[in-house]
N, C-alpha and C positions, 0 to 999 in steps of 0.2 A: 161849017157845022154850027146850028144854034147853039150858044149860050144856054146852060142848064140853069132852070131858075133855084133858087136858094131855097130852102128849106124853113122853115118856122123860126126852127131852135136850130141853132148850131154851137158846136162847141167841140172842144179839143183836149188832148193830153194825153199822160201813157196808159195804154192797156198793155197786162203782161200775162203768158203764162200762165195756168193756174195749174198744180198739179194735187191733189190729196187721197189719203184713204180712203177707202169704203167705209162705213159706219162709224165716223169720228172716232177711227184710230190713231195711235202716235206711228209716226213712220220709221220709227225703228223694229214696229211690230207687224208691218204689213208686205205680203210679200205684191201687194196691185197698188197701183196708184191711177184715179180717175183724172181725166183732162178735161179741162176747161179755161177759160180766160176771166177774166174780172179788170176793172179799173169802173173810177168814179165816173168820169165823164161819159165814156161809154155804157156804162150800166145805165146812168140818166138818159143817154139817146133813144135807147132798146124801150124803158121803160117808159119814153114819152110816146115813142109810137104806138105801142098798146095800146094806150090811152089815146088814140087818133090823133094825134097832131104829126106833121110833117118834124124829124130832126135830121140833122147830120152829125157826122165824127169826122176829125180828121185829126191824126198826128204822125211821128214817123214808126213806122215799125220792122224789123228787121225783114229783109229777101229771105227768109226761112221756113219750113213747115210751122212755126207760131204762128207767126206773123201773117202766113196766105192763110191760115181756116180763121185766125181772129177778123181779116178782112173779109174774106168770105160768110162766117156768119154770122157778121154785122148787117151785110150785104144783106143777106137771105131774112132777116129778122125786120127788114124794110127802110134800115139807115140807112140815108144815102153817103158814101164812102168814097164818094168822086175825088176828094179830096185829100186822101189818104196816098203817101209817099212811103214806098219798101227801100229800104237804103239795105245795099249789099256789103257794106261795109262793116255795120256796126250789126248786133245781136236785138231780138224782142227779149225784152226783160222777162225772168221768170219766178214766179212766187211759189212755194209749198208749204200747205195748211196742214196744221195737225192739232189733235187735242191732246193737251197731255193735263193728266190730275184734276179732267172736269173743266179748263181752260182752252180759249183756244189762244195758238201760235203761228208763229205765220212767217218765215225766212223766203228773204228778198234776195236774188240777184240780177240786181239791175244797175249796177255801175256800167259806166260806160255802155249802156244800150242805145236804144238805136233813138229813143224817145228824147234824150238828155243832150243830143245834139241839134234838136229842134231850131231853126233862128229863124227872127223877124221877117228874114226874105223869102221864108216858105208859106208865111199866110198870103190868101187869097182876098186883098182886100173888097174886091166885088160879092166876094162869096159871103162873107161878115153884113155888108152896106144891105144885102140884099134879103137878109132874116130880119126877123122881130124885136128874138131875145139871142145875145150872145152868153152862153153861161160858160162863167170861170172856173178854178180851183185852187186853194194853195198849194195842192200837191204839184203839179207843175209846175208851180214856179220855184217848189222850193228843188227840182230837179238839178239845175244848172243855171247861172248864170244866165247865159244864151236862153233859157225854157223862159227867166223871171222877166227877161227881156221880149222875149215875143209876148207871154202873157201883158205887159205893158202897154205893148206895140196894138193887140188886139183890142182890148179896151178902148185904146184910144180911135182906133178907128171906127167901131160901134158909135161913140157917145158924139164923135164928128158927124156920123151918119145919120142921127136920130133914134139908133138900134138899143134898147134896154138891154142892161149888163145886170146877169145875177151873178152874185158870188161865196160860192163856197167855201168857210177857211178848211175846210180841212184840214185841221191843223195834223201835221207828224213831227212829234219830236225826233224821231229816227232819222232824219231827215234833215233836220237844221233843228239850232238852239232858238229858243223862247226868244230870244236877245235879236237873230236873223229874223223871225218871222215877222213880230211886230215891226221892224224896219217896211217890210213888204207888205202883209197883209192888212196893217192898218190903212196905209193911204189907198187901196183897194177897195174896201169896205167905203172911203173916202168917194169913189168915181162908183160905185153899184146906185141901181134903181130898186136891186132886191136884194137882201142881206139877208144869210141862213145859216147863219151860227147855232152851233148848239151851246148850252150854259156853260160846262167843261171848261168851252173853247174861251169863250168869253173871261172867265175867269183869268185865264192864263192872257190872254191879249193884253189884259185891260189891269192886270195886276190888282186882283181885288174881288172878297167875296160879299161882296156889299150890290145886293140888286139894285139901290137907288143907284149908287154912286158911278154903276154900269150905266142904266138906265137916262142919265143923264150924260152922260157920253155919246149914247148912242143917239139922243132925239138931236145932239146936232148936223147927226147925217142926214142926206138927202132921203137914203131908203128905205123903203119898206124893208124894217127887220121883222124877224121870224126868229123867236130863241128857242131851239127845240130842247126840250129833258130836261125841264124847269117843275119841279114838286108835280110828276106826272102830266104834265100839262103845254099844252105849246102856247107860245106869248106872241100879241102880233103886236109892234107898236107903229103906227100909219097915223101920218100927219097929226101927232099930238094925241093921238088918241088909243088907248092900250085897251087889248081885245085876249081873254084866254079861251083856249079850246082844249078840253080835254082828250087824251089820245082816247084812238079807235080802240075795243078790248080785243084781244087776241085768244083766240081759244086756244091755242098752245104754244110754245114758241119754243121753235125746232133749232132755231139759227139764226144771228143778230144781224150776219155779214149782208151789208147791202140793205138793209134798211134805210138810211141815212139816204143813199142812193136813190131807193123807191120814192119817198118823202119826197125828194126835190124833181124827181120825177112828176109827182102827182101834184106839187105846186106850181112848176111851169107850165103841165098842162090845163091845171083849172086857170090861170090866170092869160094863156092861151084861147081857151075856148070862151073867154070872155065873162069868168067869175071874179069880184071883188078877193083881195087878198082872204081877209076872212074863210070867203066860203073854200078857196082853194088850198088853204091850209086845214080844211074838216076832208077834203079830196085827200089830201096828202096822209093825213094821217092814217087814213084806211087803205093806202097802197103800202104803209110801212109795217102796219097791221098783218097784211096779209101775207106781207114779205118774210117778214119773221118764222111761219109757221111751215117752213119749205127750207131745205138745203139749197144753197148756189147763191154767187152772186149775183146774176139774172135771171137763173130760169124761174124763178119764182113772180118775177112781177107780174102782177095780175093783168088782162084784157080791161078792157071800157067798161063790155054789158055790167059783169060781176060788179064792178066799181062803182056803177052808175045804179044799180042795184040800192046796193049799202049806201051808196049816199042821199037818196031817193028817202032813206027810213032813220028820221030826224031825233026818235027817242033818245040814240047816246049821248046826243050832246046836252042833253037838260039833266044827267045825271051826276 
């Protein structure tokens, strides 16, 4: 049997679950709850295929009803998911969203799932050597040991291959202490070609709300950073040289979840299709734009046409 060739973007981690109300209810008041799935990496593969570029997923997800329609309509949404392992042992993690007081909340069970047992010897290193961009997450690694360790492991086999590594902190305090993360996330940030922090994150990394004192931190990495939700505004800094874009306007915004997602969605694939950082971060910004004004953690990402539309009509950015 041929060798399946690799995909553009590939990238990995847990998808879990998603359960919530209908109409941004608390779920102690609802007697349905709607099904779906969300995670970061996943929402970024969905949302790069939109936007035409070839992606993959793969991480482990439990042999159960989550786990076969998560893989299945990942499948069906055009990722390729060859690389996707059902371990019948362990459970797909599960989240439920609720708003309570105007807020939204969001309870995790995902201990011991199926994602957290991830190790080194389940990546495909052919499959990595054979894409473009490998993109990361901290939420993976802040998983397990074993997750922080394959995330490592993957990295390293990208940057041997020639493959550009983006990386997203994602940071969760829920997850591990401030103290755990920069142990991991900063020498990450260390090995990226594309850094996509948001300011928050930065703050908390870097211990300090001082933009120079960041900012000089960051130019001694290699990557193109990206600091998104800087005084409304996204900051590119590339090779010495600092670039802002203002975000896209939203005519409404319905729900935040998975923006972050769309963003780096629509900066993989403008720097994919062969746009300077710059212009893939005014791309990005109008996939996070539009993401906002829709419920879901993916069903909202926008198609190409529409995006290619808005990005086509250059007045937002001189405002």
């Amino acid at each position: 049997m041929k060798q399946q060739l690799s995909p553009d973007l590939v990238t990995f981690g847990e998808t879990m679950g998603l359960f919530m109300p209908p109409e941004h209810r608390a779920l102690e008041r609802s007697a349905l709850l709607e099904q779906s799935f969300g995670g970061a990496e996943s929402n970024v593969a969905i949302g790069a295929v939109r936007l035409g570029v070839s992606a993959g997923w793969f991480g482990v997800l439990g042999d159960d009803p989550f786990g076969r329609i998560i893989k299945k309509t990942l499948r069906g949404e055009g990722v390729d998911v060859s690389r996707v392992r059902l371990d019948g042992e362990a459970p797909t993690g599960l989240m439920f969203r609720e708003t309570v007081a105007g807020k939204l909340a969001v309870h995790y069970y995902r201990k011991h799932s199926a994602a957290s047992r991830m190790r080194p010897e389940h990546l495909d290193a052919d499959y990595i050597r054979g894409s473009k961009i490998l993109h990361v997450t901290g939420i993976t690694a802040a998983l397990s040991p074993e997750c922080r360790a394959t995330v490592r492991e993957a990295v390293r086999i990208a940057r041997e291959a020639g493959v550009a590594v983006c990386f997203d902190p994602n940071l969760r305090l829920k997850l591990w202490t401030i103290e755990e993360a920069r142990q991991t996330l900063l020498p990450l940030a260390e090995e990226a070609d594309y850094f996509l922090p948001g300011w928050d994150e930065l703050r908390l990394l870097y211990d300090s709300d001082d933009f120079g004192t960041i900012a000089d931190k960051l130019s001694a990495l290699k990557a193109v950073t990206v600091i998104k939700g800087k005084d409304d505004r996204t900051i590119v800094l590339n090779r010495g040289q600092r670039t802002e874009v203002p975000f896209y306007p939203a005519e409404r915004v319905v729900d935040t979840v998975g923006a972050g997602d769309g963003f780096c969605a629509g900066f993989l694939a403008g720097i994919l299709k062969g746009m300077p950082p710059e212009e893939a971060v005014r791309l990005a910004s109008i996939v996070g734009s539009l993401v906002v004004q829709m419920r879901g953690d993916w069903e909202a990402l926008p198609e190409w046409p529409l995006v290619e539309q808005r990005l086509n009509n250059k007045a937002w950015v001189e405002r």
